[in-house]
PDB file with one MODEL, atoms N, CA, C and O in Angstrom:
MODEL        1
ATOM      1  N   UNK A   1       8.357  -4.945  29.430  1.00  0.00           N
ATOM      2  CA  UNK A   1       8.408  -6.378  29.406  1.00  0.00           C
ATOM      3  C   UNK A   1       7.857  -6.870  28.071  1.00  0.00           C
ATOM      4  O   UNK A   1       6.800  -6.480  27.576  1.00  0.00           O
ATOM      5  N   UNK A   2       8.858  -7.955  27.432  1.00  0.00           N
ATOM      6  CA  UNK A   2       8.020  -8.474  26.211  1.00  0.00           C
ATOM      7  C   UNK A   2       6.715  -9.081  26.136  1.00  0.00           C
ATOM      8  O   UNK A   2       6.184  -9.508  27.161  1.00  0.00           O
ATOM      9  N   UNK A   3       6.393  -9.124  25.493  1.00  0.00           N
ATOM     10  CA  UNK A   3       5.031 -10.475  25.435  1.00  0.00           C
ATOM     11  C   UNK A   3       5.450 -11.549  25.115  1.00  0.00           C
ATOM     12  O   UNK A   3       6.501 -11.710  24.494  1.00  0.00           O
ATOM     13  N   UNK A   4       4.518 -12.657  25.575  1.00  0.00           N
ATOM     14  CA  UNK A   4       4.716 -14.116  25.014  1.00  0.00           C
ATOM     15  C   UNK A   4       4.556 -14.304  23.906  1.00  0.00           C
ATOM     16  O   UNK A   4       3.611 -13.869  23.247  1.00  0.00           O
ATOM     17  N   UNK A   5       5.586 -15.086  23.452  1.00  0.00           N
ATOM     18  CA  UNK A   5       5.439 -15.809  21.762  1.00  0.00           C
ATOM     19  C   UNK A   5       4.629 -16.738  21.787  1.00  0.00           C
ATOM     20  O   UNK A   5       4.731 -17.907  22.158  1.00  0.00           O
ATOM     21  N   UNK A   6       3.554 -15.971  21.240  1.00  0.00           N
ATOM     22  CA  UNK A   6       1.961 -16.849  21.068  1.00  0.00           C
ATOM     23  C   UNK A   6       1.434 -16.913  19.491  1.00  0.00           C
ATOM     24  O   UNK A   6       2.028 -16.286  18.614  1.00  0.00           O
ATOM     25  N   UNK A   7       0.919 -17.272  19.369  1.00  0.00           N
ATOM     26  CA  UNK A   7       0.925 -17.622  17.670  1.00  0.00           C
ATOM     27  C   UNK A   7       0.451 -16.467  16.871  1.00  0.00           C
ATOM     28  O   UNK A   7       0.141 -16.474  15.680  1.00  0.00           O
ATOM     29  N   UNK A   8       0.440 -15.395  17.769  1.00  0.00           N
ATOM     30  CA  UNK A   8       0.229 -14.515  16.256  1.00  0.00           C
ATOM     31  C   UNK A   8       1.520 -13.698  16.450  1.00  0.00           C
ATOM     32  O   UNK A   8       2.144 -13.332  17.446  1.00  0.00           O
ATOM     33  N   UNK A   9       1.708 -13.531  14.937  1.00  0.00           N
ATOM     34  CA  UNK A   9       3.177 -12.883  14.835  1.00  0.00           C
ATOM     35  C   UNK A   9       2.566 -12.003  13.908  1.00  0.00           C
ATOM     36  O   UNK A   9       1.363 -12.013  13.648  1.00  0.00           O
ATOM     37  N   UNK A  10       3.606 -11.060  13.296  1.00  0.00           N
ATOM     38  CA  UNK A  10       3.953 -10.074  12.554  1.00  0.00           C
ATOM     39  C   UNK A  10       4.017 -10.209  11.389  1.00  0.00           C
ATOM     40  O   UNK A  10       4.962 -10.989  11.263  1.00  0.00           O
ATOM     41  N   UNK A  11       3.607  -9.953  10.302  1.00  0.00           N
ATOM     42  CA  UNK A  11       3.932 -10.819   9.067  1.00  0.00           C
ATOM     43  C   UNK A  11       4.006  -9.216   7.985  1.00  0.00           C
ATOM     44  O   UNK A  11       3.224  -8.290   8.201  1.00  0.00           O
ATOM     45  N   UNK A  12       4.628  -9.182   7.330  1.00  0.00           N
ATOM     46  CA  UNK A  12       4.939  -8.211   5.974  1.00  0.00           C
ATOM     47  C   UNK A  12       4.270  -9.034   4.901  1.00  0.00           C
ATOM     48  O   UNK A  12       4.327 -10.193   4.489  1.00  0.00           O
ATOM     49  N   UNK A  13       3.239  -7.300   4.476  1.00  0.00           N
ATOM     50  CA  UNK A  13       2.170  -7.711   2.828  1.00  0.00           C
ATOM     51  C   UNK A  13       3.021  -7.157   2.036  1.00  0.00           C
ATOM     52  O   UNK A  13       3.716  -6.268   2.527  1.00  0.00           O
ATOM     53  N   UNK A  14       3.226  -7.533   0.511  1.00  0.00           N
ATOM     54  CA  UNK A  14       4.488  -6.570   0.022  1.00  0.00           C
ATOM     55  C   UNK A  14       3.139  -6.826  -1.865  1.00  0.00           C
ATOM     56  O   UNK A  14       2.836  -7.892  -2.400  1.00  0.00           O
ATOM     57  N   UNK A  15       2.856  -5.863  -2.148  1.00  0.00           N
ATOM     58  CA  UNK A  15       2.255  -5.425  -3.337  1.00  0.00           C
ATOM     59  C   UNK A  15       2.606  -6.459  -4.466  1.00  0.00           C
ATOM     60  O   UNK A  15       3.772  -6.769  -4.712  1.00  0.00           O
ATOM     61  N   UNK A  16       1.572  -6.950  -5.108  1.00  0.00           N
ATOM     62  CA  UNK A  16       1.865  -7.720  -6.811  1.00  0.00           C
ATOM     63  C   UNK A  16       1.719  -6.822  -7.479  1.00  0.00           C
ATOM     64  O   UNK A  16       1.459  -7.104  -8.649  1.00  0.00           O
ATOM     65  N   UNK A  17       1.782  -5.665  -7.201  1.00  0.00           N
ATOM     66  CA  UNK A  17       1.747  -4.566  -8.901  1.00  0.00           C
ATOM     67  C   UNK A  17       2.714  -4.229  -8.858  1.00  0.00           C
ATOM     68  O   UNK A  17       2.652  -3.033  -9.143  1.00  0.00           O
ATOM     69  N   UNK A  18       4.112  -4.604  -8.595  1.00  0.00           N
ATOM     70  CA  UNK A  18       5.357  -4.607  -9.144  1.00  0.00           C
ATOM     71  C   UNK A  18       6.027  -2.942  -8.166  1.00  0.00           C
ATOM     72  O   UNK A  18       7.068  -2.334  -8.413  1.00  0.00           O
ATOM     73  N   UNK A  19       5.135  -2.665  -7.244  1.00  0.00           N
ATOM     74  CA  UNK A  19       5.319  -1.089  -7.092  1.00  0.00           C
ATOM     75  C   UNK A  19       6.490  -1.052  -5.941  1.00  0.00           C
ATOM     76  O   UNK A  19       7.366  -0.188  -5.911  1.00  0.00           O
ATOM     77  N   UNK A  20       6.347  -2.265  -4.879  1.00  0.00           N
ATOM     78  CA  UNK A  20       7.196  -2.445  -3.730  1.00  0.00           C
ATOM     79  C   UNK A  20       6.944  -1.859  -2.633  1.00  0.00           C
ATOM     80  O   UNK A  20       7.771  -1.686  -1.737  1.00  0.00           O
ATOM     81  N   UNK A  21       5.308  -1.363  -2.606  1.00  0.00           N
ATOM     82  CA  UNK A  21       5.082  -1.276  -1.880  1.00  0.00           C
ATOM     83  C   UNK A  21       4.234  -2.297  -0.273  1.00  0.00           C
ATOM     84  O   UNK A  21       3.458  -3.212  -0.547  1.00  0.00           O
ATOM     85  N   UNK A  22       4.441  -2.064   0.776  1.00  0.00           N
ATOM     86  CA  UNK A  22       4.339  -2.748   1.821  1.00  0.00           C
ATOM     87  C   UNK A  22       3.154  -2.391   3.007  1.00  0.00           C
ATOM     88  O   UNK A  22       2.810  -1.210   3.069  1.00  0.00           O
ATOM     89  N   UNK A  23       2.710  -3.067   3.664  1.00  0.00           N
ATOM     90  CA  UNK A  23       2.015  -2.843   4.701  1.00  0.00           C
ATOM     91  C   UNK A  23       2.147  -4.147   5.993  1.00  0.00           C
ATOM     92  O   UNK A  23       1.819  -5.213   5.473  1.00  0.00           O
ATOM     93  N   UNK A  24       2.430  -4.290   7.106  1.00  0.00           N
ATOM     94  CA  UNK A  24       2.379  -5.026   7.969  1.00  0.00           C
ATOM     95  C   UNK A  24       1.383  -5.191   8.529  1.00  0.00           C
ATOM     96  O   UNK A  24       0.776  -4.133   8.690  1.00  0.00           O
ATOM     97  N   UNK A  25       0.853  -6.128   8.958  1.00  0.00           N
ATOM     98  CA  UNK A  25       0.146  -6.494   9.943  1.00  0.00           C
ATOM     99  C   UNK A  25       0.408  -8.024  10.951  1.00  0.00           C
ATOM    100  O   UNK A  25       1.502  -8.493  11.265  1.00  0.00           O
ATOM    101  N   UNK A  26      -0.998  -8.583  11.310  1.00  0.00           N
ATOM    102  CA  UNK A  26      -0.499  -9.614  12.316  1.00  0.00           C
ATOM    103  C   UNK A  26      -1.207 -10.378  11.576  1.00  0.00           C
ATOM    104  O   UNK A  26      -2.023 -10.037  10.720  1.00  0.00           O
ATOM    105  N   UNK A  27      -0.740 -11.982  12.069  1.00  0.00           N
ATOM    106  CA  UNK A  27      -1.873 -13.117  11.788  1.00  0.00           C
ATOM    107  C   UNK A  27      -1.546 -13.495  12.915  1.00  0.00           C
ATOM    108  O   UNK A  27      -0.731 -12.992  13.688  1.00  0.00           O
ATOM    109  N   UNK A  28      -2.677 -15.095  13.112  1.00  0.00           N
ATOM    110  CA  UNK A  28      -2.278 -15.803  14.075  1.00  0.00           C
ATOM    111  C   UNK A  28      -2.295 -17.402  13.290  1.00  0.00           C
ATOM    112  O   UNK A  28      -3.216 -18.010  12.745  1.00  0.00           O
ATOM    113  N   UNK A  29      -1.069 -17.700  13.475  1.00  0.00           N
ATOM    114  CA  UNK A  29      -0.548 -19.112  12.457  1.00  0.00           C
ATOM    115  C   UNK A  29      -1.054 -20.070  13.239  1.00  0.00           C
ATOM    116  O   UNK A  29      -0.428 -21.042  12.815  1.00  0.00           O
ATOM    117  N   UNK A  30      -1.588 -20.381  13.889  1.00  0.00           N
ATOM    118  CA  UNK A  30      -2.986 -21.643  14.046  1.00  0.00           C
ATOM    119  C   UNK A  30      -3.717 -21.564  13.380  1.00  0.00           C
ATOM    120  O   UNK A  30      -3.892 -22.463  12.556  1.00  0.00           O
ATOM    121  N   UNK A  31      -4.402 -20.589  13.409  1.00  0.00           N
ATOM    122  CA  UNK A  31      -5.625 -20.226  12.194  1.00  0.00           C
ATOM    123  C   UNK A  31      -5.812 -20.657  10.682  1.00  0.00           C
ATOM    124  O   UNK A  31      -6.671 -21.325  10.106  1.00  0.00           O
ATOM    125  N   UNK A  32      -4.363 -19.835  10.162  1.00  0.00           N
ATOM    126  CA  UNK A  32      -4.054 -19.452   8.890  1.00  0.00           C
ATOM    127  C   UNK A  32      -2.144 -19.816   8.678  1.00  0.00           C
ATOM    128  O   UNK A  32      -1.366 -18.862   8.651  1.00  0.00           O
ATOM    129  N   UNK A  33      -1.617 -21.294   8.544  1.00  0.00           N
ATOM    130  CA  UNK A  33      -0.787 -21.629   8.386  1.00  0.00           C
ATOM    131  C   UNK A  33      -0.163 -21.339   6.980  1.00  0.00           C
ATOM    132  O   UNK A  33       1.067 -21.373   6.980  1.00  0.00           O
ATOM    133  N   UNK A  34      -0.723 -21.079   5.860  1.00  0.00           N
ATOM    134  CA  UNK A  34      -0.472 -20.603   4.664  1.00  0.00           C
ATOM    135  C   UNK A  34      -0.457 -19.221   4.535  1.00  0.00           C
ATOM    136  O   UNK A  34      -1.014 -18.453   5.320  1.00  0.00           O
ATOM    137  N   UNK A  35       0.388 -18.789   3.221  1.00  0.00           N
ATOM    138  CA  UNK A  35       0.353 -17.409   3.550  1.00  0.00           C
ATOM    139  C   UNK A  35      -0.649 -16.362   3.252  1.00  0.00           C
ATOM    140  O   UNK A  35      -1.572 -16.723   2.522  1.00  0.00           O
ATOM    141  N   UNK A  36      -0.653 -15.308   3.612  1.00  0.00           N
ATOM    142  CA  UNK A  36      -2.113 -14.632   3.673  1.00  0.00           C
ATOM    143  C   UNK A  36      -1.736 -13.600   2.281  1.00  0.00           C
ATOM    144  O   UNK A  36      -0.708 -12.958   2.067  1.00  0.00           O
ATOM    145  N   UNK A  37      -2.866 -13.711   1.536  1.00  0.00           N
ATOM    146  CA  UNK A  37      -2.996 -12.866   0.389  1.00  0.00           C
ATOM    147  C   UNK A  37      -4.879 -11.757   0.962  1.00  0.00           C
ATOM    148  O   UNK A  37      -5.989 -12.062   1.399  1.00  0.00           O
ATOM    149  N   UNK A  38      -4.197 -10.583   0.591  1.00  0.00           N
ATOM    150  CA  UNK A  38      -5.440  -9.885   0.783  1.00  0.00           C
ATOM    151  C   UNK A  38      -5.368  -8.726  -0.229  1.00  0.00           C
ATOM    152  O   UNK A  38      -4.354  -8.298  -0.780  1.00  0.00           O
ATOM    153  N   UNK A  39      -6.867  -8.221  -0.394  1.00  0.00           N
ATOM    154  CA  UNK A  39      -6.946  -7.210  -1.743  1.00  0.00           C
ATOM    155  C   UNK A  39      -6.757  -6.013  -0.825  1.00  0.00           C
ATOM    156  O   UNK A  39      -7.550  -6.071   0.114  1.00  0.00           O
ATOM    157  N   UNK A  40      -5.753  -4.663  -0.781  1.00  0.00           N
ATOM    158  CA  UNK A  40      -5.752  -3.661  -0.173  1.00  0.00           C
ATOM    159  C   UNK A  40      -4.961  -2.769  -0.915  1.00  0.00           C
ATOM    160  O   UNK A  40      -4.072  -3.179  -1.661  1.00  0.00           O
ATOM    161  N   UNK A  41      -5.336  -1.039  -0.696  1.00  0.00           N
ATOM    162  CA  UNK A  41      -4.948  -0.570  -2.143  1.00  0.00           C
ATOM    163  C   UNK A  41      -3.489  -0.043  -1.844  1.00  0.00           C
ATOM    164  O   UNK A  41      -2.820  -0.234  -0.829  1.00  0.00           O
ATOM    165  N   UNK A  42      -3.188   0.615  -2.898  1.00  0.00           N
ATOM    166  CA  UNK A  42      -1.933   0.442  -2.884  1.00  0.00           C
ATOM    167  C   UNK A  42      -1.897   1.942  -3.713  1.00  0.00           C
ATOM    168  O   UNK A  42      -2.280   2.041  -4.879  1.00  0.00           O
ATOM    169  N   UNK A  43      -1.356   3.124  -2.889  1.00  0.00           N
ATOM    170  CA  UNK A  43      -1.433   4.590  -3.341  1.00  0.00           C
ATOM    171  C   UNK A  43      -0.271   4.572  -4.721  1.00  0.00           C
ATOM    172  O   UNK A  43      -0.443   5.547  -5.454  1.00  0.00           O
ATOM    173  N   UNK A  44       0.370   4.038  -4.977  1.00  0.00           N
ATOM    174  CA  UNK A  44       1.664   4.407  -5.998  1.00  0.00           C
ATOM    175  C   UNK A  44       0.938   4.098  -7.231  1.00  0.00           C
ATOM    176  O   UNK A  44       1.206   4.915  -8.112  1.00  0.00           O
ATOM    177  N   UNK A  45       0.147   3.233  -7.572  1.00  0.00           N
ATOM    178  CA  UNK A  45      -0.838   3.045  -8.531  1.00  0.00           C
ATOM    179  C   UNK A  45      -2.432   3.496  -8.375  1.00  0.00           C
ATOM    180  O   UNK A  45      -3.298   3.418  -9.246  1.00  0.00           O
ATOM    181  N   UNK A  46      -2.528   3.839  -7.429  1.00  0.00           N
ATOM    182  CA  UNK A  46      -4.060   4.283  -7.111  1.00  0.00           C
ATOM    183  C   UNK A  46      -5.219   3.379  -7.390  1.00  0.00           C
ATOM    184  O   UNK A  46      -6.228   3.786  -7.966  1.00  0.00           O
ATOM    185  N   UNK A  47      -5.072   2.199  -6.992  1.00  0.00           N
ATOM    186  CA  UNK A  47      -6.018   1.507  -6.932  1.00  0.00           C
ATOM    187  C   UNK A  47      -5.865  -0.179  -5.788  1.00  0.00           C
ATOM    188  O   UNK A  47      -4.872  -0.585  -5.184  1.00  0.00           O
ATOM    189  N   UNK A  48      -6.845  -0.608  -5.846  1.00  0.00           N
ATOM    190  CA  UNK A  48      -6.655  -1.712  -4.825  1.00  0.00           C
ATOM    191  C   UNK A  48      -6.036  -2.951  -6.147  1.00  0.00           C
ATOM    192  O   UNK A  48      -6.352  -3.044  -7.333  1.00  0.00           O
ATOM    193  N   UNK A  49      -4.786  -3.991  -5.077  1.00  0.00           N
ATOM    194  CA  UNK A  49      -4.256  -4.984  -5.622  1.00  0.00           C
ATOM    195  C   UNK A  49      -4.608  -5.908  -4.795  1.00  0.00           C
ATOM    196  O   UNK A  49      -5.287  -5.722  -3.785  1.00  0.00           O
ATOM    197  N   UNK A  50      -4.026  -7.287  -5.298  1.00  0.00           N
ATOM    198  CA  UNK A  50      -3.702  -8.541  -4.749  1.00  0.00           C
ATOM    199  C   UNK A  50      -2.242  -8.120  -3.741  1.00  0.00           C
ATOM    200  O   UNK A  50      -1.470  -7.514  -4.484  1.00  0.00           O
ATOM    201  N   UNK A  51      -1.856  -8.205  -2.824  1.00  0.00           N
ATOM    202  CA  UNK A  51      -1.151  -8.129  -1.439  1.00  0.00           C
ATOM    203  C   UNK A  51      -0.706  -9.425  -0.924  1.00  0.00           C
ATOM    204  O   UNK A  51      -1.488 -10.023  -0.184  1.00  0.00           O
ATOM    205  N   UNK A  52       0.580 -10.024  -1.234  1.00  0.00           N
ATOM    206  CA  UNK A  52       0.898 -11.292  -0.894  1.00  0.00           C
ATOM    207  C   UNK A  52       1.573 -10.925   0.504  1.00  0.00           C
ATOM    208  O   UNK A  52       1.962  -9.779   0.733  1.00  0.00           O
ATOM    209  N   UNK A  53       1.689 -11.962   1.422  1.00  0.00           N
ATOM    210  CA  UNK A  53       2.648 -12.159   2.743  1.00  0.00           C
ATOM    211  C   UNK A  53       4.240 -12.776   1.929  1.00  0.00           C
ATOM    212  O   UNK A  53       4.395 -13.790   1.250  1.00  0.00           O
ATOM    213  N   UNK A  54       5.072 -11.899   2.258  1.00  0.00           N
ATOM    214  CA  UNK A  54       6.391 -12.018   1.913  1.00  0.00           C
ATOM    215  C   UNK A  54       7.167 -12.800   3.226  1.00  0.00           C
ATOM    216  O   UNK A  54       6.794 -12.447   4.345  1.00  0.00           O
ATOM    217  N   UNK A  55       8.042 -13.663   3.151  1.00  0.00           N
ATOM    218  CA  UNK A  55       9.119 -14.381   3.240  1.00  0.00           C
ATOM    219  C   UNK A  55       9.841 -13.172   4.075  1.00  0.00           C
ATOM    220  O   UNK A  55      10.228 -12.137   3.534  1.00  0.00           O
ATOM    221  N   UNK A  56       9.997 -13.520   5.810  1.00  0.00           N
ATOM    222  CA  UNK A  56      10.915 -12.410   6.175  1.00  0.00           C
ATOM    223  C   UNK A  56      12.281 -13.215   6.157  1.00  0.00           C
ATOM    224  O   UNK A  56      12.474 -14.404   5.901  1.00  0.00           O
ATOM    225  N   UNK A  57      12.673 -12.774   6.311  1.00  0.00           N
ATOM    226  CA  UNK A  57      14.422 -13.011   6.546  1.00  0.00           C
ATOM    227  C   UNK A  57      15.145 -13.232   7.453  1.00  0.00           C
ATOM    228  O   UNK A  57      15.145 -12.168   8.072  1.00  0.00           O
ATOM    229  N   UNK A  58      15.917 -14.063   8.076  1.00  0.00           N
ATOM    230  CA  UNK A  58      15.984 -14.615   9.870  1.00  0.00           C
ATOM    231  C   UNK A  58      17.110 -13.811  10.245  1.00  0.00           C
ATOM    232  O   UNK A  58      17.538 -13.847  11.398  1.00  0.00           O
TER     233      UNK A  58
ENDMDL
END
C-alpha cells in the first residue's frame, strides 16, 4: 500500500563541481519551501561541495 502524500517528498541533490554527481534524499516542504543546498562530499573529486536540490521533471 502507498503512503499518503504528506509534505515530505523526495527531492534530488545534484553536485556544483561540475562532476554530475547525485544523492537523494527527503525534505518536508512546510518546513523548507526553497530549495535545499547542503555541503556533502562528493567522491569523483574527493572532497566535500556545495550540493544544490535540482528541478525534477514531471
Amino acid at each position: 500500500m502507498a503512503r499518503a502524500n504528506g509534505p515530505r517528498t523526495v527531492v534530488g541533490l545534484r553536485s556544483t563541481a561540475g562532476t554530475g554527481h547525485t544523492y537523494v534524499t527527503r525534505k518536508n516542504r512546510r518546513n523548507d519551501p526553497d530549495r535545499l543546498t547542503l555541503r556533502k562530499y562528493d567522491p569523483i573529486v574527493r572532497r566535500h561541495v556545495l550540493y544544490r536540490e535540482e528541478r525534477r521533471s514531471p
